[in-house]
VOZAZA-621606 format. One record per residue: residue number from 1; x negated, y negated, z negated of N, C-alpha, C, O in turn. Coordinates in pm, whole numbers, plus 50000, padded with zeros to 5 digits. Layout:
BEGIN
R   n   n.X   n.Y   n.Z  ca.X  ca.Y  ca.Z   c.X   c.Y   c.Z   o.X   o.Y   o.Z
R NUM     X     Y     Z     X     Y     Z     X     Y     Z     X     Y     Z
...
//
This chain:
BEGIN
R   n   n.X   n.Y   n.Z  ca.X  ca.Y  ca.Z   c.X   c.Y   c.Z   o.X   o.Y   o.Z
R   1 49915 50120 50000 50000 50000 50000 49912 49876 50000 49798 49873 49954
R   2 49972 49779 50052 49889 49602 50091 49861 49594 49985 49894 49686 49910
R   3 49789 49484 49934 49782 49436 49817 49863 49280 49815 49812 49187 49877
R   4 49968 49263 49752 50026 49155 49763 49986 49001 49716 49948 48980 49601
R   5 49991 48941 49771 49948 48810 49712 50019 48691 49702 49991 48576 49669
R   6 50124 48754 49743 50220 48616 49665 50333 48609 49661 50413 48611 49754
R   7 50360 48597 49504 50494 48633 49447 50492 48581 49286 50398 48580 49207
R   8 50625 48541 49268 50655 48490 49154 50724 48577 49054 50794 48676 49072
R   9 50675 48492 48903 50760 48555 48811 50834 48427 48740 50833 48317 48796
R  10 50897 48449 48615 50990 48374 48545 50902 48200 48538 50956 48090 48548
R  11 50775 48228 48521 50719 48064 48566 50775 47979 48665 50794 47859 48648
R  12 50803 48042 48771 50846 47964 48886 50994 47955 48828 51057 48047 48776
R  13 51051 47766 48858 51162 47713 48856 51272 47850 48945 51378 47857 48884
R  14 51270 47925 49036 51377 47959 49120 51330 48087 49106 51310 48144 49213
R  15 51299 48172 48972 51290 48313 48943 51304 48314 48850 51267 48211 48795
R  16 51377 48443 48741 51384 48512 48629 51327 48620 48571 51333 48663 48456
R  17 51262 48663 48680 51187 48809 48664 51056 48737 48557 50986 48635 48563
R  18 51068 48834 48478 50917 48843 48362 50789 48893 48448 50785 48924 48567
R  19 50706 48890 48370 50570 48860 48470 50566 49034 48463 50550 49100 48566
R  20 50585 49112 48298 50560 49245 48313 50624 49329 48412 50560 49420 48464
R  21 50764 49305 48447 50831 49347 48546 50777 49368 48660 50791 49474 48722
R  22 50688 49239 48712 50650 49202 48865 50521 49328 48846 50534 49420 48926
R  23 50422 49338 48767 50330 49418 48757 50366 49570 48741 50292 49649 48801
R  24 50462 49617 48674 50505 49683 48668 50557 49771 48806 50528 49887 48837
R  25 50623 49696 48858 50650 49706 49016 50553 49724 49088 50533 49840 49123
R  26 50479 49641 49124 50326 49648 49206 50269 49803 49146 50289 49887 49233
R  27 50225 49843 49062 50176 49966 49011 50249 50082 49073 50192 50175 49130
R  28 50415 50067 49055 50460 50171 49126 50489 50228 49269 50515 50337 49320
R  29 50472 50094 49309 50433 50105 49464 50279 50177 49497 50251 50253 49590
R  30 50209 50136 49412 50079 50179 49428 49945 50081 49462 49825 50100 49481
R  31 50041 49962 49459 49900 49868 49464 49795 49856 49369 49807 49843 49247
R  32 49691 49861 49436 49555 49844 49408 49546 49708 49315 49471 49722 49218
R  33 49585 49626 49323 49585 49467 49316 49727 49392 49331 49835 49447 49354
R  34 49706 49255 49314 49818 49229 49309 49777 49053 49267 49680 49037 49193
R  35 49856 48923 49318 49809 48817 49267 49960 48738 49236 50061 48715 49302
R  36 49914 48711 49096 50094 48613 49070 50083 48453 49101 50022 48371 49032
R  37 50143 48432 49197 50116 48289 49258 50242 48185 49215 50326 48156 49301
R  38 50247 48153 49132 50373 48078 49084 50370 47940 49118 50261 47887 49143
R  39 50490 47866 49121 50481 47704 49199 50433 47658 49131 50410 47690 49015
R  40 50402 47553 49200 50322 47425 49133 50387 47310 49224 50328 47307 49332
R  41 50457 47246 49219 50527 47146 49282 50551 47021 49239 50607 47016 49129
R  42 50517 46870 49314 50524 46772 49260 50624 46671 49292 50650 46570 49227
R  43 50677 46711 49403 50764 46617 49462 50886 46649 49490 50937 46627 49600
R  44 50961 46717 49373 51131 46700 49387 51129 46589 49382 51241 46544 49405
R  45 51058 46516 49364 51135 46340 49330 51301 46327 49231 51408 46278 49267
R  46 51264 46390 49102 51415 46441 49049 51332 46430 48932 51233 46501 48918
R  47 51370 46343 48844 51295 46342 48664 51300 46459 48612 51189 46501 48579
R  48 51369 46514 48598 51386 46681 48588 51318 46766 48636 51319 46873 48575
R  49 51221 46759 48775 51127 46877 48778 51098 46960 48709 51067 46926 48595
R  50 51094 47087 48738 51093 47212 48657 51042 47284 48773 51073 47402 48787
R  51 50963 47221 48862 50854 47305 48930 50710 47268 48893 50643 47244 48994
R  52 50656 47258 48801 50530 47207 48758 50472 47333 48629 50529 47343 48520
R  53 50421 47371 48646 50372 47459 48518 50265 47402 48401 50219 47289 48421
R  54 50242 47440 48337 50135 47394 48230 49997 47475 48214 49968 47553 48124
R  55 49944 47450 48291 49802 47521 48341 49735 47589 48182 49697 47703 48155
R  56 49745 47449 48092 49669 47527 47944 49748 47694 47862 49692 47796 47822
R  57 49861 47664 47863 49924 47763 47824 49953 47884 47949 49914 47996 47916
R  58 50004 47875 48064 50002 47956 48164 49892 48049 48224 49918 48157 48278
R  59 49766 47995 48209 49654 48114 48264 49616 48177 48128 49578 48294 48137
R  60 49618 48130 48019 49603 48207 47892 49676 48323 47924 49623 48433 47941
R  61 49821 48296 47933 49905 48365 47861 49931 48523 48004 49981 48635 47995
R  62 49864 48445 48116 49827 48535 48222 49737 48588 48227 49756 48697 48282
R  63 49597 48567 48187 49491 48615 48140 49510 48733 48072 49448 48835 48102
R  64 49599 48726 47973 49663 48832 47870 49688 48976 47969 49629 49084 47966
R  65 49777 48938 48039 49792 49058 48139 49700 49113 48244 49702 49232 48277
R  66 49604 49005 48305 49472 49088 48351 49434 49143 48310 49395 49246 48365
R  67 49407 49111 48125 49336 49234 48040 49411 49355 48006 49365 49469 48009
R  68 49503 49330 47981 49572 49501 47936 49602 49561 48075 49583 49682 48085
R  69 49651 49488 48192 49651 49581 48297 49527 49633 48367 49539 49694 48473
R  70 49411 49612 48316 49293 49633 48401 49229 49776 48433 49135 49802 48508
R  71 49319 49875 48342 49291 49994 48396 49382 50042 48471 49377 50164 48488
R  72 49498 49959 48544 49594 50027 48589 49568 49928 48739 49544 49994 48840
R  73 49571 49825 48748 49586 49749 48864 49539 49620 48886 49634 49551 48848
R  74 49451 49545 48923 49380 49426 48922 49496 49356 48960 49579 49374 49050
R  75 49480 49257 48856 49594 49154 48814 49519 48996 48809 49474 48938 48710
R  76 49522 48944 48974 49473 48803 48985 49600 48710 48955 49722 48720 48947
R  77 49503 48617 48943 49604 48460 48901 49571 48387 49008 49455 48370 49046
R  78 49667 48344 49057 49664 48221 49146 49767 48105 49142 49779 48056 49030
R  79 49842 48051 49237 49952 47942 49274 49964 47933 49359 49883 47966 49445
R  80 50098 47871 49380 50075 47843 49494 50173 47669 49533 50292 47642 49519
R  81 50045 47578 49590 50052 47441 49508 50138 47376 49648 50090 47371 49761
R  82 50283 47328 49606 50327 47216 49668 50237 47099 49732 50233 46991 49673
R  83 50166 47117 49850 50087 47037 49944 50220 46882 49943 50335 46856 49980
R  84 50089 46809 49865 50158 46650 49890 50066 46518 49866 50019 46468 49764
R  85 50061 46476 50035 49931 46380 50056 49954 46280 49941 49858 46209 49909
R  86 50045 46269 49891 50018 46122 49814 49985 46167 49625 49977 46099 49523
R  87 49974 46320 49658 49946 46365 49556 49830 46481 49538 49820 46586 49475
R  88 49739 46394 49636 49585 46437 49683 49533 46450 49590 49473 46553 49563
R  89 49539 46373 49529 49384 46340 49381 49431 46439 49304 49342 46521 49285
R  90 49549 46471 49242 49556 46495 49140 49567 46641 49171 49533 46723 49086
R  91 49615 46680 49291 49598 46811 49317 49438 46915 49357 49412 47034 49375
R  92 49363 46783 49357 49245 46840 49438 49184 46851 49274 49127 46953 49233
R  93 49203 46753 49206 49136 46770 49032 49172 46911 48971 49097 46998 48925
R  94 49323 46908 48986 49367 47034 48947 49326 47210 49013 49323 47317 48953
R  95 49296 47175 49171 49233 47306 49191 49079 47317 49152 49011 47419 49169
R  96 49031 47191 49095 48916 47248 49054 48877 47256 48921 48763 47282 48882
R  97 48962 47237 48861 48906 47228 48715 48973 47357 48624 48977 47368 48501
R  98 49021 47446 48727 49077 47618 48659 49024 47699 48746 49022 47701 48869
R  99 48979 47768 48661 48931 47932 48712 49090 47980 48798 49185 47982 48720
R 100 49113 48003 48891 49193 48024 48954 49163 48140 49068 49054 48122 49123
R 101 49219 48228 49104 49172 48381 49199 49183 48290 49352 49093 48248 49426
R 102 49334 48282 49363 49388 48267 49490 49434 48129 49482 49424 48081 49369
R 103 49494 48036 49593 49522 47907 49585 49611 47923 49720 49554 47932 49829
R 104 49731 47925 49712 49817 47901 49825 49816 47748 49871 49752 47671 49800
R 105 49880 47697 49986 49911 47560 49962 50043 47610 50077 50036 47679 50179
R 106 50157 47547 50012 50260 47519 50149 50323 47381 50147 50313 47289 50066
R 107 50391 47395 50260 50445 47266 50268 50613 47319 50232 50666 47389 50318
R 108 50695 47285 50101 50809 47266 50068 50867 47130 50074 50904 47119 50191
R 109 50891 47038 50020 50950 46886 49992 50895 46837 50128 50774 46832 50148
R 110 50972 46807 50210 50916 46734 50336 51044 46584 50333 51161 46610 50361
R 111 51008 46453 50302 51060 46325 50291 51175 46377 50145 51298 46370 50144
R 112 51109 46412 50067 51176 46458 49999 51299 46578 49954 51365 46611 49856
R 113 51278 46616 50097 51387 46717 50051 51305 46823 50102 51206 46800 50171
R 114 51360 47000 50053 51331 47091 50045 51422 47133 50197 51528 47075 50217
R 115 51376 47226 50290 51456 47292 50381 51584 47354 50319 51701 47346 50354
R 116 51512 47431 50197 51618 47514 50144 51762 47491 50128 51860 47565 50120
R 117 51747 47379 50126 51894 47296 50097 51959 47233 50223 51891 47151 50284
R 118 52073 47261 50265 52099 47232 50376 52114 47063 50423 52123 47013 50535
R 119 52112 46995 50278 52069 46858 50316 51961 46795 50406 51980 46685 50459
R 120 51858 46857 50421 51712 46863 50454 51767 46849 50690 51713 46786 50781
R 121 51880 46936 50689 51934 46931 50819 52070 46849 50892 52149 46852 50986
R 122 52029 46777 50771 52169 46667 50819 52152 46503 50910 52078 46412 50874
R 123 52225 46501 51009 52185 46369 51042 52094 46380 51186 52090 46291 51272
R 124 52019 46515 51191 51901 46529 51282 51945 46638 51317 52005 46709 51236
R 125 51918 46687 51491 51914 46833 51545 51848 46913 51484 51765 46862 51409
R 126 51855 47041 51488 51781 47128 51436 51632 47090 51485 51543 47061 51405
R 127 51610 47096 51652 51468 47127 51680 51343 46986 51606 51225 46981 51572
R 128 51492 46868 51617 51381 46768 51509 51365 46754 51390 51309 46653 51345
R 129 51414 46859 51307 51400 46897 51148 51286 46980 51151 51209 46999 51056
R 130 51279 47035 51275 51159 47189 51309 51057 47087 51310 50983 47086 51213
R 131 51038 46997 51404 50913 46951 51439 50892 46805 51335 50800 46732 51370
R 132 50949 46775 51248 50950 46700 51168 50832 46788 51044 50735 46741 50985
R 133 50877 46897 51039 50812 46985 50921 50705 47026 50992 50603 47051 50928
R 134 50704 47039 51101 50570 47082 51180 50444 46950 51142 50351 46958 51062
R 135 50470 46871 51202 50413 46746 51159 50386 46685 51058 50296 46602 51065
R 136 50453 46705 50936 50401 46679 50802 50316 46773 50754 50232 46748 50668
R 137 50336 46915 50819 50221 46999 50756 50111 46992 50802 50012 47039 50746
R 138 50111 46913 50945 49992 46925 51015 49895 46806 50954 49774 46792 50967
R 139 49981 46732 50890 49907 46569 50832 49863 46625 50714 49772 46557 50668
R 140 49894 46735 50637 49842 46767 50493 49755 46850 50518 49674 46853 50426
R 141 49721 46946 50627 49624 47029 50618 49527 46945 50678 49412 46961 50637
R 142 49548 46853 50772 49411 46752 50794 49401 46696 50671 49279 46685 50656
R 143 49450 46656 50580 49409 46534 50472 49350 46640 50379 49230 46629 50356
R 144 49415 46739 50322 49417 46779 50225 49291 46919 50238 49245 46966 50342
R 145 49256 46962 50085 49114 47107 50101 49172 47161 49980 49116 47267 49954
R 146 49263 47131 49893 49256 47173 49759 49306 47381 49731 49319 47435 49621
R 147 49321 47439 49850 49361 47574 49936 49276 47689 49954 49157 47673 49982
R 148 49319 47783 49943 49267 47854 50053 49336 47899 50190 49315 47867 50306
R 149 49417 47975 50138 49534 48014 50207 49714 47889 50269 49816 47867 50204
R 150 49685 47851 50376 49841 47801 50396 49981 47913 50420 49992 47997 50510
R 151 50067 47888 50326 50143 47977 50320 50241 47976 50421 50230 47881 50498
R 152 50343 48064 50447 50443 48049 50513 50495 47977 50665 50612 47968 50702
R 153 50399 47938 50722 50374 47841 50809 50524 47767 50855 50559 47658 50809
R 154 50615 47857 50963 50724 47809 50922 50822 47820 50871 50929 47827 50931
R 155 50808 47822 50755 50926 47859 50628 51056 47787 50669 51162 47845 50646
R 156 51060 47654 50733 51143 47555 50773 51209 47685 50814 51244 47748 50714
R 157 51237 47745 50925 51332 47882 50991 51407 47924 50929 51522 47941 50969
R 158 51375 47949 50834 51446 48062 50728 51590 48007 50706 51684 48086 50698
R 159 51616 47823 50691 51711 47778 50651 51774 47671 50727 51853 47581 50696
R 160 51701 47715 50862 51810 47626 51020 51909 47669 51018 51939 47785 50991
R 161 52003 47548 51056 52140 47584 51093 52141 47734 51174 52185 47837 51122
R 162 52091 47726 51294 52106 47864 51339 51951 47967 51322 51915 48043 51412
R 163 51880 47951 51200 51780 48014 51205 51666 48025 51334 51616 47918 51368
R 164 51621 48152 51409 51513 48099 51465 51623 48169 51587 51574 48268 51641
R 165 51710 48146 51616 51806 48194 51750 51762 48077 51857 51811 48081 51970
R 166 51665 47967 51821 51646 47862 51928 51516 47878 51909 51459 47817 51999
R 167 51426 47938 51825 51326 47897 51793 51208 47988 51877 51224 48106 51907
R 168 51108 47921 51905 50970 47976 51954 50862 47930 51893 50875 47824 51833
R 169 50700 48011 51892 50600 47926 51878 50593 47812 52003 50590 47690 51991
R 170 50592 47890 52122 50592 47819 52251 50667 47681 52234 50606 47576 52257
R 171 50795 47679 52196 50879 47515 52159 50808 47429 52079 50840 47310 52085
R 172 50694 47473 51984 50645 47376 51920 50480 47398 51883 50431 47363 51776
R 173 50410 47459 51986 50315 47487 52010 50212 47390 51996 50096 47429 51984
R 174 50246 47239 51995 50124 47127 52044 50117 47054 51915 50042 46958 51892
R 175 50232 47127 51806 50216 47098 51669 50112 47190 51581 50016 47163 51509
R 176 50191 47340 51632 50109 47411 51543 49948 47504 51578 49880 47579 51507
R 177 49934 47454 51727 49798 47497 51738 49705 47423 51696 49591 47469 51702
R 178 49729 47274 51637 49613 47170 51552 49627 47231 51474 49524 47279 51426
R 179 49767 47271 51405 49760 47323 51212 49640 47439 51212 49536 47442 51145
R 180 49682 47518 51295 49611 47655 51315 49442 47606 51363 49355 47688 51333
R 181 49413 47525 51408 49290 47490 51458 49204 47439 51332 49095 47483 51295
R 182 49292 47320 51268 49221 47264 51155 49214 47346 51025 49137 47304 50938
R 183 49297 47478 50997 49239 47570 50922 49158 47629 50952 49082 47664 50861
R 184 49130 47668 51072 48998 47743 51116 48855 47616 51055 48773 47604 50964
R 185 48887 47567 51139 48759 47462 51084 48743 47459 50935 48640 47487 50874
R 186 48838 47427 50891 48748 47395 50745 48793 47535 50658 48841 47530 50544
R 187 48765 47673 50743 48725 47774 50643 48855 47812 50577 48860 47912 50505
R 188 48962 47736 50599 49070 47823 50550 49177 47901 50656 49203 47893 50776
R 189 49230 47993 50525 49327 48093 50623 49466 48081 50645 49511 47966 50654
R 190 49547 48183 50655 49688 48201 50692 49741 48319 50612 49676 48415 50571
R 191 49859 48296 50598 49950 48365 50524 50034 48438 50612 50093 48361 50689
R 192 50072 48608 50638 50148 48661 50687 50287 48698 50550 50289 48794 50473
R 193 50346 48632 50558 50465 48605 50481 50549 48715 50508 50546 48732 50630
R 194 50641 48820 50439 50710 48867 50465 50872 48872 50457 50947 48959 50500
R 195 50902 48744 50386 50964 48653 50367 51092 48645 50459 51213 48645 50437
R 196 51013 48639 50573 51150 48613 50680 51171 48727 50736 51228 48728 50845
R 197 51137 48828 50684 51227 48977 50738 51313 48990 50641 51430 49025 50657
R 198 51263 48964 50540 51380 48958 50405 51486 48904 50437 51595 48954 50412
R 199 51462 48735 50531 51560 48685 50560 51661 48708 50655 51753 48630 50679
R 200 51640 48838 50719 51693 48856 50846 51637 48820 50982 51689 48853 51089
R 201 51528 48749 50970 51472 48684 51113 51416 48787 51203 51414 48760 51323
R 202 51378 48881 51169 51337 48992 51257 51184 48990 51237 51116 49084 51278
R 203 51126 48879 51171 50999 48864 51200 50941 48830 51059 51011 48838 50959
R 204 50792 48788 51055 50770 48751 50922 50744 48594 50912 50695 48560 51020
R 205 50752 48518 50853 50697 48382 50827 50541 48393 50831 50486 48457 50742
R 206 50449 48321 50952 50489 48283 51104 50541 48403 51161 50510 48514 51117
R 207 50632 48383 51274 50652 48470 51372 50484 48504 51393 50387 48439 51357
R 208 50495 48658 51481 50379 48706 51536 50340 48656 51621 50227 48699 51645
R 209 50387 48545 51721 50311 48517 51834 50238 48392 51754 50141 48358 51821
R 210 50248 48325 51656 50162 48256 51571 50079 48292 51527 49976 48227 51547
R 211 50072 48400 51452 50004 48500 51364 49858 48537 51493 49744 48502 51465
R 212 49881 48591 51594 49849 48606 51718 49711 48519 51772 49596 48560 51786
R 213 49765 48387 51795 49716 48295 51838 49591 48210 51732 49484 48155 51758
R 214 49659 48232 51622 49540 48226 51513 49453 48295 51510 49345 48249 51474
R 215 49464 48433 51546 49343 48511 51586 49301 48497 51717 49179 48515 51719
R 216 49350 48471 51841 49296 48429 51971 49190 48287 51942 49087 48265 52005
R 217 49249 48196 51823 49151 48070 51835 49004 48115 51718 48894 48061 51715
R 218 49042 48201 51654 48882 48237 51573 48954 48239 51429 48875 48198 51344
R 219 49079 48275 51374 49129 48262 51273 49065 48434 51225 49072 48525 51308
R 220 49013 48456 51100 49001 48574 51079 49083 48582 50924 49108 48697 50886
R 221 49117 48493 50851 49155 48480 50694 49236 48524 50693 49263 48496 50810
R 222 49354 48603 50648 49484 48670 50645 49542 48755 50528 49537 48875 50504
R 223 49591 48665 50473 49631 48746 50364 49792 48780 50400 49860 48730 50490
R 224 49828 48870 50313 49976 48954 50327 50052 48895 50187 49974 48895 50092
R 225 50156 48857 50161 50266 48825 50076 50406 48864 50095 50452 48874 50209
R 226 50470 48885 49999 50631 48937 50028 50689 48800 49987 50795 48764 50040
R 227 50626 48720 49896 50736 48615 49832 50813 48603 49761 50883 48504 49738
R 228 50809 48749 49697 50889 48819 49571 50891 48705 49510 50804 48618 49511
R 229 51046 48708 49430 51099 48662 49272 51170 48776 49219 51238 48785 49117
R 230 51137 48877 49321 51254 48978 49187 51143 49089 49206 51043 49072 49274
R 231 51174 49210 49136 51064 49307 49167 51106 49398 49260 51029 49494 49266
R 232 51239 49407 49365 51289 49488 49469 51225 49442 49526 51160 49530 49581
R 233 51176 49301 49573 51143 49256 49663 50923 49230 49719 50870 49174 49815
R 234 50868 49302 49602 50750 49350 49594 50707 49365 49706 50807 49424 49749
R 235 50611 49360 49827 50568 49443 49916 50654 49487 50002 50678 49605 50026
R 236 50710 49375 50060 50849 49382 50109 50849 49458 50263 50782 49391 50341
R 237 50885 49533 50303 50839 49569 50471 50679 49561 50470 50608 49526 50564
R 238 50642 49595 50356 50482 49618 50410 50438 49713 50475 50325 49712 50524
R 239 50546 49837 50489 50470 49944 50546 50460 49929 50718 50394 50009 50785
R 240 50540 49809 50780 50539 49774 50917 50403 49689 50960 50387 49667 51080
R 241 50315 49646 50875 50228 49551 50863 50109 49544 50945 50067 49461 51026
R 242 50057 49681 50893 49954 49765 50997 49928 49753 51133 49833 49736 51210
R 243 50083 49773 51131 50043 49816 51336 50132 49645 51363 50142 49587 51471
R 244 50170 49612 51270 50220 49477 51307 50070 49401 51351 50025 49390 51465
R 245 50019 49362 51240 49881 49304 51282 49818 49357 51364 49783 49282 51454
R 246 49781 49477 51374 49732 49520 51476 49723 49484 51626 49633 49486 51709
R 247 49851 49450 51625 49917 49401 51763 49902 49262 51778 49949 49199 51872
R 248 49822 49204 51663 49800 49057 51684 49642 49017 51705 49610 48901 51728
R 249 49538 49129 51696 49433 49120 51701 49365 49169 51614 49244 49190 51625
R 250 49459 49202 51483 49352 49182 51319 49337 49350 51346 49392 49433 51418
R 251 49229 49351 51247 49165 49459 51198 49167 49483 51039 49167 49588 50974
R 252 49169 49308 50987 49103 49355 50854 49225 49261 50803 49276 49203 50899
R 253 49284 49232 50682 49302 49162 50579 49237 49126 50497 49130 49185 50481
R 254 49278 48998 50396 49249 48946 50276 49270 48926 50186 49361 48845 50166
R 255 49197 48992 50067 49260 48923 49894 49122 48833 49868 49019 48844 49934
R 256 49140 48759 49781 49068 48669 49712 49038 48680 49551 49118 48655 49461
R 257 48896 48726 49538 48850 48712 49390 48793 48561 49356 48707 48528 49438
R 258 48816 48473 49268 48733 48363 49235 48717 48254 49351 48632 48166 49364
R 259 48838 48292 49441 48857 48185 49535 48799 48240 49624 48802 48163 49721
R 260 48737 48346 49653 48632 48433 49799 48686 48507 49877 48747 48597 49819
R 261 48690 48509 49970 48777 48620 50054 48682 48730 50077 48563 48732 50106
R 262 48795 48848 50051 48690 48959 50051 48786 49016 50207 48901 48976 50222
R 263 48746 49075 50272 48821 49133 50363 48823 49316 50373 48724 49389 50362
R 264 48962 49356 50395 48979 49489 50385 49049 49562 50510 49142 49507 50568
R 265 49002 49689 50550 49052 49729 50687 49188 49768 50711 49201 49879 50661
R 266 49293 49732 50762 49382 49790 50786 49433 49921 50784 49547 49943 50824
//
């Protein structure tokens, strides 16, 4: 089984699952490893945020479970940090001043609103809500390093009016081959999300002809995630993964110890 790398427990604002649960799960699948990437988000723009965690008490209290699970299943800590240019500094301080495994970055809150919410598609066609989110991510992965991994590429899909029934890489290609270009350059990778098979899309967050093309331009970083908040959802369609990538060029995958990518063969 993959080794998963990103998935939440009861830390994250929009899960209930306990952290022992999520590990618990991973073990019985049979993973080797396993990394709990919980939000870190700054820009609901809502006084109430309850996507922000408390770094002093949270890797302690996660730490705890690396150690007792360490004869059963390597149990990394990571996040995975709400990318937001105007919240550069404080995010770039924050990925460096914790021992941290893995470091997601995605783009959620785009002009303030979340896709998730069907507000996020009001007012505008679908394809310019698509390329609206295309374009803000492409301005944060140029500005921003505080990462390893960009998650989900287009997560926006998942919650279009008509999902990806209009959608192509090809339709918005001259957005996301810079995104995909400027991670190559500065050493970071991509996230094969499994996310949007969960969702019904047929595919994973990026579609494969993304996934693809990242490896046609020199992308080799690739890590695998389900996106779990519950523990059914663990390693979600991982067993299609293999010959999925396969078919995109890859050979190898990625987990990350201490922020390093180690790469492993398919």
């Amino acid at each position: 089984m993959l080794s998963d790398f990103h998935l939440h427990t009861s830390f994250s604002a929009d899960s209930d699952t306990p952290v022992r649960d999520q590990i618990e799960r991973a073990i019985a699948l049979g993973m080797r490893e396993m990394c709990i990437t919980d939000h870190h988000d700054y820009d609901s723009r809502k006084p109430d945020n309850d996507f922000l965690l408390d770094f002093s008490k949270y890797l302690p209290y996660m730490n705890g479970f690396r150690h007792e699970y360490r004869h059963r299943i390597r149990v990394n800590v990571g996040v995975e940090l709400g990318l937001q240019i105007h919240e550069k500094e404080t995010l770039e301080q924050l990925a460096s001043a914790h021992d941290f495994d893995f470091i997601i970055g995605s783009s959620h809150f785009v002009d303030g609103l979340d896709p998730y919410f069907p507000e996020y598609f009001l007012g505008r066609p679908e394809q310019e809500s698509y390329e609206r989110y295309f374009q803000v991510t492409l301005d944060r992965v140029r500005t921003m390093d505080c990462f390893d991994v960009f998650g989900h590429l287009d997560y926006v899909v998942r919650y279009g009016p008509t999902t990806n029934e209009h959608y192509s890489y090809r339709g918005y290609h001259e957005l996301i081959d810079p995104i995909l270009t400027t991670l190559i350059e500065k050493g970071k990778g991509l996230e094969c999300n499994t996310g949007g098979l969960k969702y019904g899309l047929g595919h994973p967050n990026p579609h494969e002809d993304i996934l693809k093309r990242y490896r046609e331009l020199g992308g080799e970083i690739l890590t695998v995630g389900s996106d779990a908040h519950a523990p059914q959802h663990i390693g979600y369609d991982f067993h299609l993964l293999p010959e999925l990538l396969k078919s995109c060029g890859f050979r190898y995958y990625t987990v990350f110890h201490d922020r390093k990518p180690e790469f492993i063969r398919l």
